[in-house]
C-alpha positions in Angstrom: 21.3 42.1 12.7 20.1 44.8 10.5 18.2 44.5 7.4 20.9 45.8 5.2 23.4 43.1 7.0 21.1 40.4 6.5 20.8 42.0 2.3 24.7 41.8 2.2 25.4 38.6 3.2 22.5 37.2 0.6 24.5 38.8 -2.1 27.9 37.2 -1.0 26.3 33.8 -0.8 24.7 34.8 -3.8 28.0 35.3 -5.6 29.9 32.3 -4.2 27.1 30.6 -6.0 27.1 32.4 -9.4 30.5 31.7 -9.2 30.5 28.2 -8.7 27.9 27.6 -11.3 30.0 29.8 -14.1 32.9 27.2 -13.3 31.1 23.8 -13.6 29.1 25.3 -16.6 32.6 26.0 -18.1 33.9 22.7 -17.1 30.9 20.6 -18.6 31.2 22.8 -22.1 35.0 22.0 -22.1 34.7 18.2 -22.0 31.3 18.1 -24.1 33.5 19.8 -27.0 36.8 18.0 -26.4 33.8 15.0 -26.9 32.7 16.0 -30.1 35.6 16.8 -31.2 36.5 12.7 -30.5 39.7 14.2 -28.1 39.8 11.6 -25.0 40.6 13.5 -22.2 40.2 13.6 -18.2 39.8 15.9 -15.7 42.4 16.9 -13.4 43.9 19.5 -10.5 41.5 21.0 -8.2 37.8 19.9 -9.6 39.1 16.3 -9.7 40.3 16.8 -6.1 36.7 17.8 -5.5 34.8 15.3 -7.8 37.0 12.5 -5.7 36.0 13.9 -2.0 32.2 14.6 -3.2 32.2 10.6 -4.5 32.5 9.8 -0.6 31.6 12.6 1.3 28.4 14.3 -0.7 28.3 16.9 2.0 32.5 17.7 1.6 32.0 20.7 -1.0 35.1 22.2 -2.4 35.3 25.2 -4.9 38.0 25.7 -7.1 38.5 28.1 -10.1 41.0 26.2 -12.4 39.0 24.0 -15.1 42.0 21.5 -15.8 42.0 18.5 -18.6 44.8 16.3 -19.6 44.7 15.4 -23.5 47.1 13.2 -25.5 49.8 14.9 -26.8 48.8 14.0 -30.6 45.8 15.6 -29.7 46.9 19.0 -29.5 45.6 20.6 -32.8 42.2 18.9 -32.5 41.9 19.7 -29.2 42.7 23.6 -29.5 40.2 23.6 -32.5 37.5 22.1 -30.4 37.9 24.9 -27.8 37.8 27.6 -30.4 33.9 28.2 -29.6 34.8 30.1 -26.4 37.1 32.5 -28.1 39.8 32.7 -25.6 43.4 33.8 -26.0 45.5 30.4 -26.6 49.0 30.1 -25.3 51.4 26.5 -26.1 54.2 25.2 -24.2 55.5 22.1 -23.6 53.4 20.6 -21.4 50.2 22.3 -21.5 47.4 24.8 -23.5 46.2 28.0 -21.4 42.9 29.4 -22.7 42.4 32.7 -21.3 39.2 34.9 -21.1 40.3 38.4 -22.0 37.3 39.5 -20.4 38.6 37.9 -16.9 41.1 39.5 -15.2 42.9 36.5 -13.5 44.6 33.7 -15.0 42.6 31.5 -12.7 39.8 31.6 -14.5 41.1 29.9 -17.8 41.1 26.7 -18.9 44.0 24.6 -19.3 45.1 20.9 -21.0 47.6 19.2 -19.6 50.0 17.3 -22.0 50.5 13.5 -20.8 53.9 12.2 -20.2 55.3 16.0 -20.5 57.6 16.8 -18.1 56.5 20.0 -16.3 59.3 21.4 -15.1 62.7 21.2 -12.4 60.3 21.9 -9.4 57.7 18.4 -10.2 59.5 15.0 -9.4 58.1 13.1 -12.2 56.4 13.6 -15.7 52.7 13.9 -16.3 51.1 11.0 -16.0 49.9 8.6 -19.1 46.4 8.3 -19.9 44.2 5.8 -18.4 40.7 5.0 -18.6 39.1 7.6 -16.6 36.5 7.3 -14.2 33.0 8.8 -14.5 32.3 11.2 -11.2 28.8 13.4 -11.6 29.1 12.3 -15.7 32.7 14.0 -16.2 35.5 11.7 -17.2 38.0 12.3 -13.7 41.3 10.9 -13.5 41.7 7.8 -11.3 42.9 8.5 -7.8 45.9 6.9 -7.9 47.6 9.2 -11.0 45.9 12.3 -9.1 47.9 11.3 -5.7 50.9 11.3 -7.5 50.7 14.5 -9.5 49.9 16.4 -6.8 52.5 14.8 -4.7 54.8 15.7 -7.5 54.1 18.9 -7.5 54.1 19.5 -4.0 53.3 23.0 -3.8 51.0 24.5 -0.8 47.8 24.0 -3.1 48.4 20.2 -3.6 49.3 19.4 0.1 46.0 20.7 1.1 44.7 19.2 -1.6 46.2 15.5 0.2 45.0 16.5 3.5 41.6 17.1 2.4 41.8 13.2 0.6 42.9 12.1 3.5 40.5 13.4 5.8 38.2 11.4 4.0 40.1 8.5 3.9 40.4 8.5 0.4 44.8 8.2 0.8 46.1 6.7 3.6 49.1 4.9 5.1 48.5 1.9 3.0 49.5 4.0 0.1 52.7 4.2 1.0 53.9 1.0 -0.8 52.4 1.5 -3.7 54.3 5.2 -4.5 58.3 5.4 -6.0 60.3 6.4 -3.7 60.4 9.9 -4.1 56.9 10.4 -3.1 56.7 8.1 0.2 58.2 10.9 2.7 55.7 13.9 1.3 52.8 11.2 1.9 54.1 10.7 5.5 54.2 14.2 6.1 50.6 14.8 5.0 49.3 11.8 7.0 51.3 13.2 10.3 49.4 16.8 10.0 46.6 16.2 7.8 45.4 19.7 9.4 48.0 21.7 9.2 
């Protein structure tokens, strides 16, 4: 292995890991202002996917771009006010608020509050769930496991099944969920705990 290999491969870890930082720093701001700013709020999607695994398997890092929330929905207005400090590009629908970086290129890298109760669309079996009181992982307030099992079962898209097999490789869903989901969800669940590594 040459020198200049060995120089390359430093600057891709060292990347992965300016990237991962820029994320959680962006996280951690997010709910600090939606704190201030007296907005109750969890977080969701990917990073509580990883907060969840990381609570039981310390070594079972995950990285994922999307900084997600879910806010009241008569917290809207105080909630995009808080967020004003990072100057970002702010688009409303029905069920959630995109901040944008325009200095980022891809949509992954915004922010984004999800609206409880909303429903998302025709391709998610059920609503948003309601708030709860959430559950502290590393200091955040995460979204208890339950709610998250069903939103991404909801959803179902390739992201959110790898999602469940990754929970379940830790143990963190198994078959004794089954009774406790409508009935909708009960034959996705099967299917992830059939090929949890497909």
């Amino acid at each position: 292995m040459t020198a200049a290999t060995t120089a390359s491969k430093k600057s891709h870890i060292d990347l992965v890991i300016a990237a991962m930082q820029q994320v959680e720093s962006r996280l951690r701001r997010t709910s600090q202002l939606l704190e201030t700013a007296d907005v109750p709020h969890f977080l969701v999607g990917g990073n509580a996917v990883t907060a969840w695994i990381e609570s039981v398997m310390p070594s079972g890092l995950m990285f994922s771009q999307n900084v997600d929330f879910m806010i009241q929905p008569e917290d809207r207005t105080r909630a995009i006010g808080a967020l004003q400090e990072f100057q970002f590009q702010t688009t409303e629908h029905s069920w959630q608020i995109l901040f944008r970086d325009p200095q980022q290129k891809w949509r992954r890298d915004s922010i984004r509050l999800l609206i409880a109760c909303e429903e998302v669309g025709s391709n998610v079996l059920f609503p948003l769930p309601e708030m709860e009181s959430p559950v502290y992982l590393d200091d955040v307030p995460c979204i208890p496991l339950f709610p998250l099992v069903a939103m991404k079962l909801a959803a179902y898209r390739t992201i959110d099944a790898v999602h469940l097999q990754n929970m379940s490789r830790v143990d963190l869903i198994n078959a004794d969920w089954l009774d406790r989901l409508p009935a909708g969800l009960k034959p996705r669940l099967e299917r992830i705990l059939e090929n949890p590594d497909i």
